[in-house]
C-alpha positions in Angstrom: -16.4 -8.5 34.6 -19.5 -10.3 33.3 -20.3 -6.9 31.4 -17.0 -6.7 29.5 -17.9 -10.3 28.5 -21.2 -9.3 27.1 -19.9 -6.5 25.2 -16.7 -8.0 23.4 -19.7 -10.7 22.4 -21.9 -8.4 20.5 -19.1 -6.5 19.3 -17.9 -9.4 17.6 -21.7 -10.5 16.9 -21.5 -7.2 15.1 -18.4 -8.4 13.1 -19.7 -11.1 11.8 -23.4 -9.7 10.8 -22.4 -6.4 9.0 -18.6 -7.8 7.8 -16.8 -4.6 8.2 -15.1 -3.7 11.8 -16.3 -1.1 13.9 -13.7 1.3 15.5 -15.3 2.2 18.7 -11.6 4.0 19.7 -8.7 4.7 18.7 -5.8 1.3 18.5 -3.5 3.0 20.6 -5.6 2.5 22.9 -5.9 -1.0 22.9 -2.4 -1.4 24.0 -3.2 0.0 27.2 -6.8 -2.2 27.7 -4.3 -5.2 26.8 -1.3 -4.4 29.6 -3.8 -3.9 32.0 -5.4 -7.7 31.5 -8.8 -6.5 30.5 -9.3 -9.1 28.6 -9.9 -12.3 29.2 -10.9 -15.7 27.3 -14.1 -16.8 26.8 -15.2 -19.1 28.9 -17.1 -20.8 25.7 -13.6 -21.4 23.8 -12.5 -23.8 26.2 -15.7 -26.1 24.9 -14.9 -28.1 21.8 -18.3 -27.4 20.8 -17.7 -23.3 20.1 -15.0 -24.6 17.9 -16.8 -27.6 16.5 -19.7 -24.7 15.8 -17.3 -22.0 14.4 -15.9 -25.0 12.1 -19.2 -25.6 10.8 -20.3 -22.3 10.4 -17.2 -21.5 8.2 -18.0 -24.4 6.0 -21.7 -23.6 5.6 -20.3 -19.5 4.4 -17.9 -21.2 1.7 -20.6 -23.6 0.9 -23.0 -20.7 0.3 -20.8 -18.4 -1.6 -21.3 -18.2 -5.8 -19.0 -16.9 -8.6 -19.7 -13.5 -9.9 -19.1 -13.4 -13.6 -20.2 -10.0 -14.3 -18.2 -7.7 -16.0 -16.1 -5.7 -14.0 -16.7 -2.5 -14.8 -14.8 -0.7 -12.0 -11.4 -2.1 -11.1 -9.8 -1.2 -8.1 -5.9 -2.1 -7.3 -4.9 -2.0 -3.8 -1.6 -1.8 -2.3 -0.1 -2.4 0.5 3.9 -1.5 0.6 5.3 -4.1 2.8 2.0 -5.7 4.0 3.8 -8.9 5.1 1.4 -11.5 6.4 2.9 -11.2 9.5 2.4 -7.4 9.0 -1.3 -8.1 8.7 -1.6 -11.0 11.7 0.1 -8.3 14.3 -1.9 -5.5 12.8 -5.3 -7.5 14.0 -3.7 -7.9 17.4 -3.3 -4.3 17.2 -6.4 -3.0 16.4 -8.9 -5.3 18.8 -7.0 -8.8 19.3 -6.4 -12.2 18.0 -9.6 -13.2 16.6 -9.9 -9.6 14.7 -9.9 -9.3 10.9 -9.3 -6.7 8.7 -11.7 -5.1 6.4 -10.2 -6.7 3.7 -9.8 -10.0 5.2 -13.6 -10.9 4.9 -12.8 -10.6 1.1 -14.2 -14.5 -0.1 -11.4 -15.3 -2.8 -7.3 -15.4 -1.5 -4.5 -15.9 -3.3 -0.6 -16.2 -2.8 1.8 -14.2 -5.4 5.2 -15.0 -5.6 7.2 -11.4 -5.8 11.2 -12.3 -6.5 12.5 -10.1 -9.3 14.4 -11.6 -12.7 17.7 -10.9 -10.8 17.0 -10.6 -7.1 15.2 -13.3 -5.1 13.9 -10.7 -2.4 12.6 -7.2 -4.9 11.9 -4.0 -4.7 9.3 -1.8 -5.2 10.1 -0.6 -8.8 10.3 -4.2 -10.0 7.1 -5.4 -8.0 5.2 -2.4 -9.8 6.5 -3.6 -12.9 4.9 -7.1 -11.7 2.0 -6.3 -10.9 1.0 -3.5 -13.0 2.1 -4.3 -16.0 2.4 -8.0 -16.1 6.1 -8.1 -16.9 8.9 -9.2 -14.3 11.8 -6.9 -14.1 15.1 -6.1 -12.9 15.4 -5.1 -9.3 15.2 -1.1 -9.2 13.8 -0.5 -12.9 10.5 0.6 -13.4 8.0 -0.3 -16.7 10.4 -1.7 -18.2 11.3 -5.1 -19.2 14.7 -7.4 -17.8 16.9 -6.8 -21.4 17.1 -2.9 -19.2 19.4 -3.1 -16.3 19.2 -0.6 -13.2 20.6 2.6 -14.0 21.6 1.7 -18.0 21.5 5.3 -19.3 22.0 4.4 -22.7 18.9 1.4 -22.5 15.9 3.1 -20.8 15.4 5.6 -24.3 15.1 2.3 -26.2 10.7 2.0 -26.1 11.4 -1.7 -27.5 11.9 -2.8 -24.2 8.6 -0.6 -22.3 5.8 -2.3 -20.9 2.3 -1.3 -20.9 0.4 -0.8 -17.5 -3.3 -1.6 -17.0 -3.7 1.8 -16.9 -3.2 2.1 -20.4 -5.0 -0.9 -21.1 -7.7 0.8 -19.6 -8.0 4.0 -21.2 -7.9 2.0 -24.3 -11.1 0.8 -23.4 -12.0 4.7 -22.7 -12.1 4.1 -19.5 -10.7 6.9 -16.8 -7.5 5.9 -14.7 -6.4 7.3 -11.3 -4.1 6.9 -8.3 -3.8 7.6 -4.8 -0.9 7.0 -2.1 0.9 8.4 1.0 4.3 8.3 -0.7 5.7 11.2 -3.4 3.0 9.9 -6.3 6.3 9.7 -8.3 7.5 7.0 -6.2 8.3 3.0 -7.2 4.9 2.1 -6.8 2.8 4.3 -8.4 5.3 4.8 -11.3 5.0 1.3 -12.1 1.4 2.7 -13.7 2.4 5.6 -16.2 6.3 5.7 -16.0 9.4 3.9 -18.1 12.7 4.2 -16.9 16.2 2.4 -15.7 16.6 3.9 -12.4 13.3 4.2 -9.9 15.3 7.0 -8.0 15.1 9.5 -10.9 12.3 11.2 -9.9 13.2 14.5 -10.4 15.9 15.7 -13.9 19.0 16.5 -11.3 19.0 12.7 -10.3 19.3 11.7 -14.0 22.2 14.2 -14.0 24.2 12.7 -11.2 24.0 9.3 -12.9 24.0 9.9 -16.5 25.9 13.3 -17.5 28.8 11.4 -19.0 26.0 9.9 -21.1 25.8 12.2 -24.3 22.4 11.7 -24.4 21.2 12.4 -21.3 18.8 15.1 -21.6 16.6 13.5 -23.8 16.0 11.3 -20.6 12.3 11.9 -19.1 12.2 12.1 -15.4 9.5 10.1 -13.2 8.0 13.7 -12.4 7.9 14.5 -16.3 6.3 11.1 -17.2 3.6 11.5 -15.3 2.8 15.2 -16.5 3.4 14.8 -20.0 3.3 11.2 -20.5 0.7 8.8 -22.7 -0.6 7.5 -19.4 0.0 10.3 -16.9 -1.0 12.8 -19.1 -4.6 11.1 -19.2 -5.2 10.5 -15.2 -8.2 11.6 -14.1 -6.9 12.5 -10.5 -3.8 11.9 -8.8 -3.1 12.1 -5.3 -0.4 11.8 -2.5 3.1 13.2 -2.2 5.8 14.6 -3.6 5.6 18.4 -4.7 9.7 18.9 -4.7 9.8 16.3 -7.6 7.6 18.9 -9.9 9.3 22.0 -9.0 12.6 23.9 -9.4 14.4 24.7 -6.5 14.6 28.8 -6.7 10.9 28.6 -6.8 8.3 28.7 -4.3 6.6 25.9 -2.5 3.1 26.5 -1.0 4.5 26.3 2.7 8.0 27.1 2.1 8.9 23.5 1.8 12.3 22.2 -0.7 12.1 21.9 -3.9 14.2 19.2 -6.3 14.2 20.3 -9.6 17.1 22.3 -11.3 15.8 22.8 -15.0 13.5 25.9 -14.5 10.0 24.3 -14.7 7.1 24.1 -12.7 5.3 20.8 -14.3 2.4 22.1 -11.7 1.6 25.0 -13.4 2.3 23.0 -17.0 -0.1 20.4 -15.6 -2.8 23.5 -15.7 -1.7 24.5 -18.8 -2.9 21.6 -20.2 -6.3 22.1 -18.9 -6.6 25.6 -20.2 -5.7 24.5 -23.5 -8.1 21.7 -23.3 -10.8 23.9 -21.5 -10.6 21.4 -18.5 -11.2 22.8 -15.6 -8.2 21.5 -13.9 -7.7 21.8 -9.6 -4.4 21.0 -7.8 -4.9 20.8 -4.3 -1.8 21.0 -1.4 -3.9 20.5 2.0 -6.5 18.5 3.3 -9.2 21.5 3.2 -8.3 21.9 -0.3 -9.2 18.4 -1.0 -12.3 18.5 0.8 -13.6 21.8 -0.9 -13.3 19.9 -4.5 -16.6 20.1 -6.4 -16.8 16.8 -7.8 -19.6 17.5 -10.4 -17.2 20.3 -11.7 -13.9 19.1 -11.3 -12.5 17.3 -14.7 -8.8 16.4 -13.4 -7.8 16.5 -9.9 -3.8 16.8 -8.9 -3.1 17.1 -5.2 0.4 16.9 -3.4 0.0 17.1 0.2 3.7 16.8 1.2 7.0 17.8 -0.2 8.3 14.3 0.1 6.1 11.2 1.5 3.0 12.2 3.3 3.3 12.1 7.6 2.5 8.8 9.3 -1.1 8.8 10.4 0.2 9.3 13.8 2.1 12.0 13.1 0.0 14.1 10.7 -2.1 17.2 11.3 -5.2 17.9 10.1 -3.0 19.5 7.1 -2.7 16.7 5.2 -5.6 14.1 4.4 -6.0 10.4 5.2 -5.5 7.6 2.8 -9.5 7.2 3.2 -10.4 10.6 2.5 -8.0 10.6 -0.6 -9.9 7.1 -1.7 -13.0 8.9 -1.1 -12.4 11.6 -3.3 -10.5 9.8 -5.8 -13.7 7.3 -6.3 -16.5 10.0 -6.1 -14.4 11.8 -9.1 -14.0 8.9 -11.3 -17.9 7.8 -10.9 -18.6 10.8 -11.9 -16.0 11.4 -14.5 -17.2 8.4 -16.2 -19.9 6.2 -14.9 -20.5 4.6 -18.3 -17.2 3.3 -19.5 -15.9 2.9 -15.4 -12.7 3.2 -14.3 -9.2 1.9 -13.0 -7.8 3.3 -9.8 -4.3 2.0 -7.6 -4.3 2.9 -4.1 -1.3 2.2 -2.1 -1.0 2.5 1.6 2.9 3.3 1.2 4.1 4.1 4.7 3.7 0.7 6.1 7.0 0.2 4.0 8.5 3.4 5.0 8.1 2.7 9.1 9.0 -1.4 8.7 12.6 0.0 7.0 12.6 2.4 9.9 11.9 -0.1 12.3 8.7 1.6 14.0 7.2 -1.0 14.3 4.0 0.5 16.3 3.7 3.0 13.1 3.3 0.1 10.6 0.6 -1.6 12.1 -1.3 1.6 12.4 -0.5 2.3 8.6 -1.7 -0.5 8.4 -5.2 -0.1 9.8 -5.7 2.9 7.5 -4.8 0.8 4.8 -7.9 -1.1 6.1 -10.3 1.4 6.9 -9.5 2.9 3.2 -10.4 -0.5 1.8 -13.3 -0.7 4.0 -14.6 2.8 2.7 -14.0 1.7 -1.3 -16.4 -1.1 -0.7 -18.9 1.1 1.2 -19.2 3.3 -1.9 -19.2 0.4 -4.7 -21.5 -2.9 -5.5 -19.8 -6.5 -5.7 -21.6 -6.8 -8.9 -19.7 -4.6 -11.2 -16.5 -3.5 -9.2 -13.8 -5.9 -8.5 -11.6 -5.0 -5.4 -8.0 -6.5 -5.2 -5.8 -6.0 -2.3 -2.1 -6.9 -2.3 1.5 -6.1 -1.4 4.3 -5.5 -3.0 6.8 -7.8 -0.7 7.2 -8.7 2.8 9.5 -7.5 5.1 11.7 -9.2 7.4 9.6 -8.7 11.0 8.4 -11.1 12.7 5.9 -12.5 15.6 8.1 -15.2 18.0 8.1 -16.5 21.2 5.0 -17.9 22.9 3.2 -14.6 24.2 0.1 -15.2 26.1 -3.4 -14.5 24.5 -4.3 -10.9 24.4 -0.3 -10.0 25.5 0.2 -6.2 24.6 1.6 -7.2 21.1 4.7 -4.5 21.9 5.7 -6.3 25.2 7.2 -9.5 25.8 7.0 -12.9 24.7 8.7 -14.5 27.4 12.5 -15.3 29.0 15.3 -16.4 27.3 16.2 -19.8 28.7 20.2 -18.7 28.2 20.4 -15.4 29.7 17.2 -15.0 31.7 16.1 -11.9 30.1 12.9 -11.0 28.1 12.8 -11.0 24.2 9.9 -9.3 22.7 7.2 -10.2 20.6 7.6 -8.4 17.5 11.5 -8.2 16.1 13.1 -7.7 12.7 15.9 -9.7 11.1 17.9 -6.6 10.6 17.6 -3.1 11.0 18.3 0.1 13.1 17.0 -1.9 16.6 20.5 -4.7 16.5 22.6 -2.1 18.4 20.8 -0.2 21.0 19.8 -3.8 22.4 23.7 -5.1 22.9 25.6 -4.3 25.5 29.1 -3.4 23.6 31.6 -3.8 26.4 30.6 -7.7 26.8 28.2 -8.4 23.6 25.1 -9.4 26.4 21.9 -8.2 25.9 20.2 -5.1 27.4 16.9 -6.4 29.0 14.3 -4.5 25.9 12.0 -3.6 28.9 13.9 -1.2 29.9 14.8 0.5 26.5 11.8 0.6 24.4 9.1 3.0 25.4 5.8 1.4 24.3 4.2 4.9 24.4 6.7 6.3 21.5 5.4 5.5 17.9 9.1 5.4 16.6 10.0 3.4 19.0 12.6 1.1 17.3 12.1 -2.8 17.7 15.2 -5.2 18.2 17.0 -6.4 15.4 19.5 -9.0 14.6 22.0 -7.5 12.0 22.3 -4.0 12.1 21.6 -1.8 9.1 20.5 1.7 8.8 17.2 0.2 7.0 15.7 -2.5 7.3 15.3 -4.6 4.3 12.8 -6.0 2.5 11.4 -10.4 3.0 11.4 -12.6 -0.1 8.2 -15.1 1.0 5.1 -14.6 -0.8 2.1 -12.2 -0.3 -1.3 -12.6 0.0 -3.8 -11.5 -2.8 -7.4 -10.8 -1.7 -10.3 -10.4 -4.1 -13.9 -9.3 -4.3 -16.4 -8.9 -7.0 -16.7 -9.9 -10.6 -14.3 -12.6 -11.6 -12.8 -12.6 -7.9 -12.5 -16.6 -8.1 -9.9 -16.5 -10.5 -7.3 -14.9 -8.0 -6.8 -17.9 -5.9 -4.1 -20.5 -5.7 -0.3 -19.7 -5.8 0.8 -17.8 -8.6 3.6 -15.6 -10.0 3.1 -11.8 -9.2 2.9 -10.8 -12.6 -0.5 -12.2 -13.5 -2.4 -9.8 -11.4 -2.9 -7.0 -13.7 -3.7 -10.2 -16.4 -6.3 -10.9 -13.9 -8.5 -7.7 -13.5 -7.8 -7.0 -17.3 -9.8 -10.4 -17.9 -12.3 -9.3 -15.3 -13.0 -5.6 -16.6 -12.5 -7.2 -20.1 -9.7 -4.7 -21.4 -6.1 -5.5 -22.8 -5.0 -7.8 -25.5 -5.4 -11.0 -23.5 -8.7 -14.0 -22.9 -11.7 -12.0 -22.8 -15.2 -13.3 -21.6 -17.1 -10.8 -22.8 -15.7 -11.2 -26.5 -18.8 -12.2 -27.6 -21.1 -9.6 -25.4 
């Protein structure tokens, strides 16, 4: 026993040297090192002088730190879809326990952004995009656009007078190159937020805009998501783009590289319109559909990268292959492109780890906190490969999400088992449940409305597990409390307090001295 003691000490030692966290395994395998008791508290926590110390030592790191005001050359935008706090406090407990942080935890500067949309107190992700991408609060559903547009107002989203202008633009403005990454369709609410203007975030592809609008006389002129970013002032100009979503670009009598659907009905392939382009240009252009693809990329000779690794959204982490890349490798590749693309003027790149989302609505709550530490470990490689002193790193969410961590578990308690036993029916609750969701039925018994005992349903050893729930829905919805904003780098300072969610993107564009707001460097 002693020697478990002496290693959890110099792992955490380790922590708190290098501030970045190892991964000596894999986190699934935590759960089982945690129902078997393996761990045990230090003896030195029950002292108030390893707290009294750790106090100290906390004050003495703030004390210490000093505000970068370089210019940010290099501005890079993470997401987290649905990265609640409690998302993030159950995702530590996942990985290696309680007093674990994530990569992006050791950030120095946090912040709290407020994320209710101009008609919805709880949003979604098209009007969060809009929020924090552009600087503009919008309508719940509507995407770079401003509140006079209302979800699914044909007629309104041709009218440009009411557009907003992403950071993205503001950054090619400055000749800077722009690029995104995620693990949903890249036509999806939250990258769209960065090149795309429309009423309806669901009109991704033209034979959405159809259902909804073909009463509407002008309907074709109507520029689907997928069409926006191939053709569009902002899309048009990314220097790579990565993620999902091939069906979205593609007609449906056409083929797909692995016999996957298309979504399209209009005839066109914007893929092979996207290489087109280059040709015209004499860029030499590479779209990429597999994780081998992506890893064969020549860098040095690549000028725009496009890969779409999925039909639809990209597998969990847990699920996938080795067909399809991580979100680390794709931040890799993205950030080695764009250094090399344009190391003088730098760059602006969005990453979002969307999947945590996708698994919360489903429920699986054992998939979103290991989304979750690949949101990490993606972070953790982006500030591997840059310096604090000209690249500021932001890490954010969207919204929250309505699970939660209750009861009064014991310390180092498998975070999927139980908290303890109801004092009314003398069953076990679990740790980790949802306000509503998939989970509210399976857990009642329907001929007397008592509960099942969740021991006995929920296999901890199935990822899609689905986690109890109090109202029952086919998806779970979305939390209205605020996120957390974490910063690094030049002008990080300016990102703490509580704040609205729209002054992000005002923010880095003060940092990396771009848009039409305050600059510093006015005068440089």
């Amino acid at each position: 026993m002693r020697f478990y003691f002496i290693l959890i000490f110099f792992t955490l030692l380790q922590i708190s040297i290098s501030g970045i966290i190892p991964n000596p395994e894999h986190p699934a395998k935590l759960t089982e090192r945690h129902s078997k008791n393996n761990y045990k508290i230090n003896s030195e926590e029950k002292t108030k002088e390893f707290w009294i110390t750790k106090g100290k030592k906390f004050v003495e790191d703030q004390r210490k730190l000093k505000e970068n005001k370089n210019i940010a050359k290099n501005v890079i935008f993470f997401i987290g879809d649905g990265l609640s706090l409690s998302t993030i406090a159950a995702s530590r407990v996942y990985q290696y326990g309680e007093e674990n942080s994530l990569s992006f935890e050791h950030f120095p500067y946090i912040g709290l952004a407020k994320t209710y949309a101009i008609d919805k107190i709880v949003p979604d992700s098209a009007s969060t995009s809009t929020s924090y991408l552009c600087g503009v609060k919008a309508n719940y559903g509507t995407l770079g656009v401003n509140g006079n547009i209302k979800r699914k107002d044909c007629e309104a989203t041709l009218q440009e007078q009411y557009y907003t202008t992403s950071i993205g633009k503001w950054a090619l403005d400055k000749k800077k190159s722009i690029g995104l990454v995620t693990t949903t369709r890249v036509t999806h609410a939250s990258p769209g937020g960065l090149y795309a203007h429309i009423a309806e975030r669901n009109w991704e592809n033209n034979e959405e805009i159809e259902k909804n609008c073909k009463n509407y006389e002008n309907y074709k002129k109507i520029k689907d998501i997928a069409v926006q970013l191939i053709h569009g002032d902002v899309g048009s100009e990314m220097t790579v783009v990565l993620g999902g979503g091939r069906r979205e670009f593609r007609d449906k009598k056409m083929n797909d590289e692995i016999g996957l659907e298309n979504a399209r009905t209009d005839g066109r392939d914007l893929i092979a319109e996207w290489k087109s382009i280059g040709d015209e240009n004499n860029e030499n252009r590479t779209f990429v559909f597999d994780r081998q693809g992506l890893s064969n990329v020549d860098v040095e000779k690549t000028d725009r990268l496009l890969g779409l690794f999925n039909s639809g959204h990209m597998k969990y982490k847990m699920e996938a292959k080795d067909y399809e890349p991580s979100l680390e490798e794709m931040t890799e590749t993205a950030i080695k492109l764009l250094q090399n693309k344009n190391d003088e003027n730098g760059y602006f790149l969005f990453v979002e780890g969307g999947l945590i989302d996708v698994a919360h609505h489903s429920t699986y709550a054992q998939i979103a906190f290991n989304e979750t530490i690949e949101f990490s470990n993606a972070i953790d490689k982006a500030r591997t490969m840059t310096s604090e002193s000209d690249t500021l790193i932001v890490v954010s969410s969207d919204h929250s999400h309505t699970m939660s961590i209750a009861g009064y578990p014991d310390r180092y308690n498998d975070i999927f088992g139980t908290a303890a036993e109801s004092d009314r029916d003398d069953l076990p609750f679990l740790t980790i449940n949802y306000a509503n969701g998939k989970g509210a039925d399976i857990y009642i018994n329907s001929e007397n409305n008592a509960r099942h005992d969740p021991t006995v349903i929920i296999d901890s050893k199935n990822p899609k597990a689905l986690f109890p729930a109090t109202a029952l829905r086919d998806s779970e919805t979305h939390g209205g409390e605020d996120v957390a904003v974490f910063a690094s780098g030049p002008w990080a300072h300016l990102f703490t307090g509580v704040y609205e969610q729209n002054v992000l993107p005002h923010l880095m564009a003060y940092a990396s001295c771009i848009g039409d707001g305050l600059k510093h460097c006015a005068n440089n």
